[in-house]
N, C-alpha and C positions, 0 to 999 in steps of 0.2 A: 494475375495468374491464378485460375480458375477457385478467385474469390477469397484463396488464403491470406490472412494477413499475420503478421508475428509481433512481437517485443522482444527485447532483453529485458529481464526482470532483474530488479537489484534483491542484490544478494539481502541484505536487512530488512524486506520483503516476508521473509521465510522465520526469519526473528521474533519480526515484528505479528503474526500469524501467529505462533506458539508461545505467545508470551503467557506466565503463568496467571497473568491476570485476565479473566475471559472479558472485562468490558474494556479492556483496550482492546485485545484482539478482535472485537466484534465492532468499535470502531471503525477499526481500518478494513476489514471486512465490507462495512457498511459504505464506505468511502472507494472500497476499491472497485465494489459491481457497479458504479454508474460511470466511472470513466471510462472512454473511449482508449484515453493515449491513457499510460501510466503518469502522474504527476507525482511523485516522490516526497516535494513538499507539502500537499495536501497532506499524503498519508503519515507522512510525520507529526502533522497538524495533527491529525484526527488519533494519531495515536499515544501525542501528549507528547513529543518529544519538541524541546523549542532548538533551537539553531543559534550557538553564540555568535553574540556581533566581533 
C-alpha cells in the first residue's frame, strides 16, 4: 500500500533511548538503525539489560 510500512514500538523503547547514561542510549541507538523488524531482545542486549532465566 503505496510503499508504507509500520511497527508497534515497545514502550521500554523510549526508556531505553533517554536513559541517563548516553553510552547505553547510543547502543541501542546504534542497534536500532540497522534493523529492518524491531528485535526487542537485541536491543536489550545492546542496552545492557540481561533477561532472567
Amino acid at each position: 500500500m503505496y510503499g508504507l510500512s509500520w511497527q508497534i514500538v515497545p514502550a521500554v523503547l523510549g526508556e531505553m533511548m533517554s536513559d541517563p547514561d548516553p553510552a547505553r542510549s547510543q547502543r541501542v541507538m546504534e542497534a536500532l538503525v540497522k534493523m529492518k523488524k524491531l528485535d526487542l531482545a537485541e536491543l536489550e542486549k545492546a542496552y545492557g539489560k540481561t533477561k532472567a532465566a
